[in-house]
KEGUZA-989484 format. One record per residue (C-alpha): residue number from 1; residue in one letter; x, y, z. Coordinates in nm, 4 decimals. Layout:
BEGIN
SITE  num  residuo         x         y         z
SITE  NUM        A         X         Y         Z
...
! end
This chain:
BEGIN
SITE  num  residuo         x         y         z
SITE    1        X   -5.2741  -10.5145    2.9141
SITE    2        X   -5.2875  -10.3673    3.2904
SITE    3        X   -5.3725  -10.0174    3.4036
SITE    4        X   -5.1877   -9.9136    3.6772
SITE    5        X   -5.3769   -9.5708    3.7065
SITE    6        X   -5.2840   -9.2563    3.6282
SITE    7        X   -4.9489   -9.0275    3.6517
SITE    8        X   -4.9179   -8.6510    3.6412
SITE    9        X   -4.7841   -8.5349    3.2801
SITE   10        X   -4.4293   -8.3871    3.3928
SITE   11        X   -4.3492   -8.7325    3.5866
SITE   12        X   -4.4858   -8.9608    3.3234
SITE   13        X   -4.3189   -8.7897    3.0398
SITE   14        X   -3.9801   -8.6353    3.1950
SITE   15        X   -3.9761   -8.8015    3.5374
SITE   16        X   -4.0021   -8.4733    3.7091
SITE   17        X   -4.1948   -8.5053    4.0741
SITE   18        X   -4.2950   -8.1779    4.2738
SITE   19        X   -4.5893   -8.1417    4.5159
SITE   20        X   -4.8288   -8.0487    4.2039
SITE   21        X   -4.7960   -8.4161    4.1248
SITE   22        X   -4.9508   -8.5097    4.4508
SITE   23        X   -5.2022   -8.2340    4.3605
SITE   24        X   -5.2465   -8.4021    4.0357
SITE   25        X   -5.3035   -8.7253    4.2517
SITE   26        X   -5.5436   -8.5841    4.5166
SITE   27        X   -5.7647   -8.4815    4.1924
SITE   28        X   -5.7856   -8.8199    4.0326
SITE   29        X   -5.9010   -8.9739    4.4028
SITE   30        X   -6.1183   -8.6933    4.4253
SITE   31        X   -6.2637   -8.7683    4.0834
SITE   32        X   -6.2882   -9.1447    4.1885
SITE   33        X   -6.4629   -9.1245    4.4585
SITE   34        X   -6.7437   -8.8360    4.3298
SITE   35        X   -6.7594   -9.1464    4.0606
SITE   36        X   -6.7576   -9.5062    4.2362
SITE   37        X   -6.5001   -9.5672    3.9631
SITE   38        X   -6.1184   -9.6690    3.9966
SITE   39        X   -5.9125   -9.5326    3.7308
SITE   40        X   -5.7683   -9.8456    3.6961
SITE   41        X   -6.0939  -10.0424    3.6691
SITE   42        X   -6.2944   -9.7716    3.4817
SITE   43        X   -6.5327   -9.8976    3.2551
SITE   44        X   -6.8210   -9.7346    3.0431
SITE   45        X   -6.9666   -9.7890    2.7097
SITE   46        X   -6.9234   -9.4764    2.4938
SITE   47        X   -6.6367   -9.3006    2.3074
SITE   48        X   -6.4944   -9.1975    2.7121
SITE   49        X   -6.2157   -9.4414    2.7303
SITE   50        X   -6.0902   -9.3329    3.1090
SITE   51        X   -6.2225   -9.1514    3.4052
SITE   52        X   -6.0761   -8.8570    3.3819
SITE   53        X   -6.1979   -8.7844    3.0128
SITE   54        X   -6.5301   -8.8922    3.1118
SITE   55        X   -6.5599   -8.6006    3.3602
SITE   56        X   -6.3852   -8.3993    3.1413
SITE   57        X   -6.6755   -8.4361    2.8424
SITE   58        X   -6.9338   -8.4216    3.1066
SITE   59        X   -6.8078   -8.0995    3.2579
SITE   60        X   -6.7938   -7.9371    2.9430
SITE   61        X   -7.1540   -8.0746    2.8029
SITE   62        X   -7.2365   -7.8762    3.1287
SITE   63        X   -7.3790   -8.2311    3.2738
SITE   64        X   -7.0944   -8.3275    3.5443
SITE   65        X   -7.3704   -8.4343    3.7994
SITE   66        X   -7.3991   -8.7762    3.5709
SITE   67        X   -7.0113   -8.8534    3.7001
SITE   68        X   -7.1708   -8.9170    4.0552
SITE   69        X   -7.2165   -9.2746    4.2047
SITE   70        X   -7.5416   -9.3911    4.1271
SITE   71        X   -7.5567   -9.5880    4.4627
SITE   72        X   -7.5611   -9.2029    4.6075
SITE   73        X   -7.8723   -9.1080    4.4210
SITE   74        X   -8.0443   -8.9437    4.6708
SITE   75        X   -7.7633   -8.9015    4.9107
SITE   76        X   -7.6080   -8.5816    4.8199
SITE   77        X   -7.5899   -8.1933    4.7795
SITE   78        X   -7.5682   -8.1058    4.4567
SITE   79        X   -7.3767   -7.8247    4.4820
SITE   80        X   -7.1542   -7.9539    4.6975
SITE   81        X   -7.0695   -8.2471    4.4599
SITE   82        X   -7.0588   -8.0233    4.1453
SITE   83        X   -6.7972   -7.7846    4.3837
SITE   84        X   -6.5591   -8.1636    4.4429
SITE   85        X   -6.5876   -8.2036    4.0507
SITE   86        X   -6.4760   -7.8931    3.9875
SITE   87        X   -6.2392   -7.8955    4.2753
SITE   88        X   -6.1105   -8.2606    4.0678
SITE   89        X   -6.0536   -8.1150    3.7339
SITE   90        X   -5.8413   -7.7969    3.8593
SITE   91        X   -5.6084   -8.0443    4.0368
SITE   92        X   -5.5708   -8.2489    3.7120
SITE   93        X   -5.4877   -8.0167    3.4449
SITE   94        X   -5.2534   -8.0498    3.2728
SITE   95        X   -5.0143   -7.7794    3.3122
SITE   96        X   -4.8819   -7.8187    3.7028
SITE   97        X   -4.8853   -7.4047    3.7069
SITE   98        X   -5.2469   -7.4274    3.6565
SITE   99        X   -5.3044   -7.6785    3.9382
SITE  100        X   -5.3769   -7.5590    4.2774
SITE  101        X   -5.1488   -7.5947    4.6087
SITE  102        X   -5.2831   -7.8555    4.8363
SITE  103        X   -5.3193   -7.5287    5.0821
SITE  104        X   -5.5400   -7.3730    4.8242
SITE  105        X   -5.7938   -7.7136    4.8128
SITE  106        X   -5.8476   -7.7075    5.1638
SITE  107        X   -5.9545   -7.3961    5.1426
SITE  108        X   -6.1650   -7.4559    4.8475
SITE  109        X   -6.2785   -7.7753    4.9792
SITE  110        X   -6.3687   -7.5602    5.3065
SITE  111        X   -6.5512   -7.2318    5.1728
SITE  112        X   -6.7975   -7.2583    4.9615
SITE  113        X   -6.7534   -6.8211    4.9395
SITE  114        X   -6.4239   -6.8506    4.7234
SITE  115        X   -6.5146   -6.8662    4.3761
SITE  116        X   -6.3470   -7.1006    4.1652
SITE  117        X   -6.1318   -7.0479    3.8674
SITE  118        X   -6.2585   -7.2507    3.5409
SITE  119        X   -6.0683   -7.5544    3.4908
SITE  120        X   -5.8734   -7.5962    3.1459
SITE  121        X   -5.8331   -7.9761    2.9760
SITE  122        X   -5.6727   -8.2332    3.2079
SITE  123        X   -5.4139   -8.4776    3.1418
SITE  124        X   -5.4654   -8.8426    3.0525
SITE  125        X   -5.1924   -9.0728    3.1209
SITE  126        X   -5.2265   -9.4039    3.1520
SITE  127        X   -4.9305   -9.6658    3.2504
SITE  128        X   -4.9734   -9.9507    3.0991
SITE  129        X   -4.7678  -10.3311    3.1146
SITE  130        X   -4.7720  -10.5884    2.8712
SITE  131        X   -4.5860  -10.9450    2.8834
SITE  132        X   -4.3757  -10.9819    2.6109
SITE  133        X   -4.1441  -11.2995    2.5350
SITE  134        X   -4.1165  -11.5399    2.8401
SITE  135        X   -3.8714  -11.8126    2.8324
SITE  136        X   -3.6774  -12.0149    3.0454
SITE  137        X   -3.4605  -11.7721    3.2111
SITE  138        X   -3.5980  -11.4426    3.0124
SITE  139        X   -3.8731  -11.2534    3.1616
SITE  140        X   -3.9131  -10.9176    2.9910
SITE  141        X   -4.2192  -10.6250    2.9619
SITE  142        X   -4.2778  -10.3387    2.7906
SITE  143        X   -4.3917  -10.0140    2.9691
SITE  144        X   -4.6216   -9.7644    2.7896
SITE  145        X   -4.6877   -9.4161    2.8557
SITE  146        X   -5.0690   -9.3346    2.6661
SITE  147        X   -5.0598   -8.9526    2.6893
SITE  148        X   -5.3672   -8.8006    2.5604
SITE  149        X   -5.4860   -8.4291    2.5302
SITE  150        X   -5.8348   -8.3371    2.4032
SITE  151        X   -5.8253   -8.6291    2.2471
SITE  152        X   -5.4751   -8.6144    2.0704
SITE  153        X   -5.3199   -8.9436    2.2042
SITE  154        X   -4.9250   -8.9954    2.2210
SITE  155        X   -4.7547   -9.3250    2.3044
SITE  156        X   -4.4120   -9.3497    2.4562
SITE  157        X   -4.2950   -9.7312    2.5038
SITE  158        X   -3.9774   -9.8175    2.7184
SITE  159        X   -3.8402  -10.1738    2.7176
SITE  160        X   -3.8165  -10.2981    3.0938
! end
C-alpha cells in the first residue's frame, strides 16, 4: 500500500475542485512543516494513524505545541507556532465553507491582532494504491479513498 497524501473531502469524494481545495492544501503543508512530518511518510506509535489526526487530538487535549519538530526545540516562538497550527486546522476542515480564503491566511498569517475563529474537526483522506493481478499483458490497481471523520472511517474503492 502507498500514500499519496492527502485530498480535500469534496474532490476526493465527488471530484469537485474550487480554490478551498488549495486552501485545504496550503493547511496540510502548513501542518507538515510545523511537524517535520510528510503526510505521506507520517509515522508515530499511538492510536494517531495520520498527520492531520495527530494535530487534531493534540489540539483538542489542548497540547498542539508537541506537533512541532523536535529538531526546532529551542528555535521557536511559541505563540507564533501555536498561531500556524491553528492557522493549519482552519484550512483543513472539513466543510470548504468553514475554510478560510487564501486572502484571509495572509492576513492571519500577517497579524497577530485578528483573533482567530476555533477550528471544527478536519478531514482525513488518504489516497491509497495497491497492485492487484499482474500478468503478461494485464497490469491493473485499485484506488482507495480512506475518508475518516472523528474517527468514523469510510472506504470508497475504484478499479483503475
Amino acid at each position: 500500500m502507498k500514500c499519496s497524501g492527502y485530498m480535500a473531502p469534496e474532490y476526493a469524494l465527488h471530484g469537485l475542485f474550487s480554490v478551498k481545495s488549495d486552501v485545504f492544501s496550503f493547511g496540510v503543508l502548513l501542518l507538515e512543516i510545523v511537524s517535520g512530518q510528510k503526510t505521506n511518510n507520517f509515522h508515530l506509535s499511538g492510536l494517531s494513524r495520520d498527520l492531520l489526526s495527530y494535530a487534531w487530538k493534540l489540539w483538542r487535549e489542548g497540547n498542539a505545541l508537541q506537533l512541532i519538530d523536535p529538531t526546532l526545540t529551542h528555535c521557536f516562538s511559541p505563540n507564533e507556532v501555536m498561531r500556524c497550527i491553528h492557522i493549519g486546522l482552519l484550512c483543513v476542515q472539513e466543510n470548504l465553507e468553514d475554510r478560510p480564503t487564501m486572502s484571509s491566511v495572509v492576513l492571519m498569517l500577517n497579524s497577530y491582532s485578528l483573533t482567530l475563529e476555533s477550528p471544527s474537526a478536519p478531514a482525513f483522506i488518504i489516497e491509497t494504491t495497491t497492485g492487484a493481478q499482474e500478468s503478461e499483458n494485464n497490469h491493473s490497481t485499485s484506488s482507495s479513498l480512506l475518508y475518516s471523520v472523528d474517527g468514523v472511517s469510510f472506504v470508497k474503492t475504484n478499479p483503475r
